[in-house]
C-alpha positions as CSV (number, residue, x, y, z in Angstrom):
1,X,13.4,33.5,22.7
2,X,14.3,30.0,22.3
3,X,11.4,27.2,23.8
4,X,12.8,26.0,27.5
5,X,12.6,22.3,27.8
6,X,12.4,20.4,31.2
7,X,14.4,17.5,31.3
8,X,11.8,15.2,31.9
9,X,9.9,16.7,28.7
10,X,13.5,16.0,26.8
11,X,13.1,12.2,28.1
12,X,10.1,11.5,26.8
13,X,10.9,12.9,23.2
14,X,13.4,11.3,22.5
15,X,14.6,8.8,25.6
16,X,11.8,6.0,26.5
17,X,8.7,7.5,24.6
18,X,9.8,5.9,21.2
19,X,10.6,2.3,22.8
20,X,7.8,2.4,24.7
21,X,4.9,3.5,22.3
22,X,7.3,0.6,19.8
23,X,6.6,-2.0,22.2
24,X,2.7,-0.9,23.1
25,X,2.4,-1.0,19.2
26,X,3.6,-4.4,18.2
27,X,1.5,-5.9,22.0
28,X,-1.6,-4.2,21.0
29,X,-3.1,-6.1,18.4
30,X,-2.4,-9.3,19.6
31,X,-3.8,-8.3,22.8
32,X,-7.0,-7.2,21.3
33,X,-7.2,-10.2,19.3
34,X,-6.6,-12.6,22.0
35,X,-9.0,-10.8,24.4
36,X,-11.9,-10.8,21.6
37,X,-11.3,-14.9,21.1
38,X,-11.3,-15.2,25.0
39,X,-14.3,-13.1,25.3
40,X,-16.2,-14.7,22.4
41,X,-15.7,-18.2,23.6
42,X,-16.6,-17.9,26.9
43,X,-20.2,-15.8,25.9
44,X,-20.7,-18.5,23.3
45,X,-20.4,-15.8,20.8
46,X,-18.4,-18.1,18.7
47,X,-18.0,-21.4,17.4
48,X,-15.2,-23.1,19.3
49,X,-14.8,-24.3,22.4
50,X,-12.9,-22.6,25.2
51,X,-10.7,-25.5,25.4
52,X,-9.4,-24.9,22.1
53,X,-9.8,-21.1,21.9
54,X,-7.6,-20.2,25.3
55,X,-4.8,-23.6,23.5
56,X,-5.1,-21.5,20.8
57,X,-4.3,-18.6,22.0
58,X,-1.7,-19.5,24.8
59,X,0.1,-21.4,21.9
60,X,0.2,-18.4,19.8
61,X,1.9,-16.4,22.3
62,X,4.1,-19.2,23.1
63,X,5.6,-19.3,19.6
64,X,5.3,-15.5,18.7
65,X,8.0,-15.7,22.3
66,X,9.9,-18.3,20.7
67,X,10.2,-16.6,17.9
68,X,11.9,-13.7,19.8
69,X,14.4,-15.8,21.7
70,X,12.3,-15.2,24.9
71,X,13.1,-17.7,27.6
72,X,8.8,-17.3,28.9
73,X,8.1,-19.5,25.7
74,X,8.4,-22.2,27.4
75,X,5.7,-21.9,30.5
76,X,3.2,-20.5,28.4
77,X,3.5,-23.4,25.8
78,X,3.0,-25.8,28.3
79,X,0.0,-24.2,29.5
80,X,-1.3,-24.6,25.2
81,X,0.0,-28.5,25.6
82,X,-1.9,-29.3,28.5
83,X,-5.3,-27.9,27.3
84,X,-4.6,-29.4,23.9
85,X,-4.2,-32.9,25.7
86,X,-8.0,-33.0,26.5
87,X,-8.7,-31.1,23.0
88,X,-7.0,-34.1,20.9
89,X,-8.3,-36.9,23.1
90,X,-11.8,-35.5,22.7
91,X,-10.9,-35.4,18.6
92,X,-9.7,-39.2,18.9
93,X,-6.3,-38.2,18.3
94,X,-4.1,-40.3,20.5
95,X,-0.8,-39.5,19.1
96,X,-1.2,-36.1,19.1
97,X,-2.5,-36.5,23.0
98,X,0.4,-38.4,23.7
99,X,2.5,-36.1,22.1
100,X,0.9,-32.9,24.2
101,X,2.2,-34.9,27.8
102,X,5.3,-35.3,26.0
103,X,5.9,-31.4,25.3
104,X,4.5,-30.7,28.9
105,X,7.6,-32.8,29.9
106,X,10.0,-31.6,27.1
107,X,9.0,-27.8,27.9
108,X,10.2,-27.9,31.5
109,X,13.7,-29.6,30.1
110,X,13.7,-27.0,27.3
111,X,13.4,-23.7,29.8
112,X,15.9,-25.6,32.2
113,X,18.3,-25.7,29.0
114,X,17.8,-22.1,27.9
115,X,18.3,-21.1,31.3
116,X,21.1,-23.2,32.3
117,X,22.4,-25.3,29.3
118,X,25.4,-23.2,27.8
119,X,29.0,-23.5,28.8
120,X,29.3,-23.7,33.2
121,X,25.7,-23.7,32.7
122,X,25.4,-20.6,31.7
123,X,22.3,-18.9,29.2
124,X,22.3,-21.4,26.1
125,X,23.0,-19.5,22.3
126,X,22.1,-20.6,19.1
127,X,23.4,-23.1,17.7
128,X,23.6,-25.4,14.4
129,X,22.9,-28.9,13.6
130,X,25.8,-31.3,13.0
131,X,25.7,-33.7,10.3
132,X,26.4,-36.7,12.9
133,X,23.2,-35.3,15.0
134,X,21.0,-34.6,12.1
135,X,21.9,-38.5,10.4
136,X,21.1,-39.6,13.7
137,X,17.9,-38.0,14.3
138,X,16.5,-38.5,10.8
139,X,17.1,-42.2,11.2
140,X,15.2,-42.7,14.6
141,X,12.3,-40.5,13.2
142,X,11.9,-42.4,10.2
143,X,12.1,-45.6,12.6
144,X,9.6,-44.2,15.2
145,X,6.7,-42.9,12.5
146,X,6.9,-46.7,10.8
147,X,6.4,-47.7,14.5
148,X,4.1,-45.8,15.5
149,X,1.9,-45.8,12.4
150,X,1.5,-49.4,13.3
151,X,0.4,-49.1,16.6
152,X,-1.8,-46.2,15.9
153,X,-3.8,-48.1,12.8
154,X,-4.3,-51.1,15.4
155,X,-5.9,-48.6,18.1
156,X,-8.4,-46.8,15.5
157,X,-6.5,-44.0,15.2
158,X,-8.7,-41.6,12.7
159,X,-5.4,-40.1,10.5
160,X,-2.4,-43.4,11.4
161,X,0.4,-41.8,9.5
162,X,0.3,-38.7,9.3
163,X,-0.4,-38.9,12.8
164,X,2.8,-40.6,13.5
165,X,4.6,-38.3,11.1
166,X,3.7,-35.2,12.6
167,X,4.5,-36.6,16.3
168,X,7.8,-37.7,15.5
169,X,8.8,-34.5,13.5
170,X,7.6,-32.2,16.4
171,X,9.5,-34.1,18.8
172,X,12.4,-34.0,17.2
173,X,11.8,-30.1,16.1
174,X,10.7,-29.7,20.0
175,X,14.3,-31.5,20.9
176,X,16.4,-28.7,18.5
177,X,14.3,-25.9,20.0
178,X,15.5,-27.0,23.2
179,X,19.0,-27.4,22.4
180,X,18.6,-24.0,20.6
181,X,20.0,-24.9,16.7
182,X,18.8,-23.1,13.9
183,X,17.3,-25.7,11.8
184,X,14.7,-26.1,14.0
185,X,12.9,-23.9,12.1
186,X,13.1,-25.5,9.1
187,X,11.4,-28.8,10.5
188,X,8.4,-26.5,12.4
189,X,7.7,-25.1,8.9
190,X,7.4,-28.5,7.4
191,X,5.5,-30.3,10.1
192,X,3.0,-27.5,10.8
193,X,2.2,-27.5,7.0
194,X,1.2,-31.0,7.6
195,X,-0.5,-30.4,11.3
196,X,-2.8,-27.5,8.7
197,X,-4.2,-30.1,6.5
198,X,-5.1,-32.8,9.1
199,X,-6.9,-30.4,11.4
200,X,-9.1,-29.3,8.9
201,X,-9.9,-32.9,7.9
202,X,-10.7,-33.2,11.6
203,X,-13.1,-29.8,11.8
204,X,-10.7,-28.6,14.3
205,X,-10.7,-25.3,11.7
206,X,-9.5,-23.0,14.9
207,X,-6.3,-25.6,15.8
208,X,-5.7,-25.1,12.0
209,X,-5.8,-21.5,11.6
210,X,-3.4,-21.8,14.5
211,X,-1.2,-24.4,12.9
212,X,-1.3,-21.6,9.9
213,X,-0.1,-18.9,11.9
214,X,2.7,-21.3,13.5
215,X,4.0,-21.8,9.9
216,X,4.1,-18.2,9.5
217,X,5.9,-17.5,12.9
218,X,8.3,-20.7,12.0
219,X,9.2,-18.8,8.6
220,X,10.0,-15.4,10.5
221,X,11.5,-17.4,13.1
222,X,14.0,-18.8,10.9
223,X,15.1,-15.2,9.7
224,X,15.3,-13.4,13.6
225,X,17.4,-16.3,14.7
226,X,19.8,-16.3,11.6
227,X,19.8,-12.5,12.5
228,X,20.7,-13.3,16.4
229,X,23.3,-15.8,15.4
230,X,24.8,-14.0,12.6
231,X,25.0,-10.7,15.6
232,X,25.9,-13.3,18.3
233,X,29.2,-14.9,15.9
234,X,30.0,-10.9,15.3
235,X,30.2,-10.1,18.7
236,X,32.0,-13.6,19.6
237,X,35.1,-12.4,17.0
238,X,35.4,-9.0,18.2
């Protein structure tokens, strides 16, 4: 006699279980991790401050959404940005303190444009860089780090240029995120190669494990969007 099956037994085999226990999977060791960082900085079980641990991890969740083309990026970056603020200034980093206000300020324009920045304002796709654009914006970043390396050497700053460089590149990387073009990804690969080898000339070794992980995210970042655009032009020409 053949099994009988309820219907909601027939569901859970093979309608929502699999997405489900899918999406549990890829949350849970982030979650863990996250929780065990939290945890350990607030018992002083480890050697970072909470500032930097809960930047750390709210910035890793903010990219890891970014990578994904989730609109929620945006808020929880900002959160990272504004505990970062107090984290460089403490480090005597000014630009990159300066640049955190900035991205607090870019990442509400940034979820406004995802939201509301396509065609009759609709949800913004991804996009590429024109050649006009990317003249233009390698010209006034190449203007602003010789500026700002200038004014950053007269204040003390502890790294000048690569200071500079890095705040310049991650605006203008921040700017193409917004604007949602594919070789944004490109530039956050670059720059946070950089960011890796000034935070661990500054002791900041969490901020640089973070700027690690960021590269890493950038690279598979690069591949899901060229996936999303490549689906989104496939469904555009049907």
């Amino acid at each position: 006699m053949p099994e009988l099956r309820s219907p909601a037994r027939g569901l859970l085999a093979g309608g929502w279980a699999s997405p489900v226990r899918g999406v549990a999977v890829r949350y849970a060791v982030p979650v863990v991790i996250s929780l065990g960082l939290a945890l350990g900085a607030i018992l002083r079980l480890l050697p970072f401050s909470w500032l930097e641990t809960f930047g750390f991890i709210s910035g890793a969740w903010g990219v890891w959404l970014q990578v994904r083309e989730n609109v929620w990026n945006w808020p929880v970056q900002l959160v990272s940005s504004a505990l970062y603020v107090v984290v460089f200034f403490q480090a005597r980093l000014f630009a990159d303190t300066s640049l955190n206000v900035l991205y607090i300020l870019l990442y509400l324009l940034g979820w406004y444009w995802w939201l509301r920045g396509g065609e009759n304002q609709s949800t913004l796709h991804i996009g590429r860089l024109s050649w006009r654009l990317g003249g233009l914006l390698t010209l006034a970043g190449a203007l602003g780090t010789a500026i700002l390396t200038v004014f950053l050497g007269a204040v003390h700053d502890s790294a000048p240029f690569l200071d500079a460089l890095t705040t310049v590149m991650s605006l203008v990387a921040l700017f193409l995120t917004g604007r949602k073009l594919l070789e944004t990804w490109w530039l956050w690969i670059a720059v946070n190669l950089i960011y890796i080898g000034l935070y661990l000339y500054k002791d900041l070794v969490l901020t640089s494990i973070l700027y690690a992980i960021f590269a890493a995210l950038s690279v598979i970042g690069l591949v899901n969007w060229r996936r999303l655009d490549a689906a989104q032009n496939a469904a555009g020409t049907c």
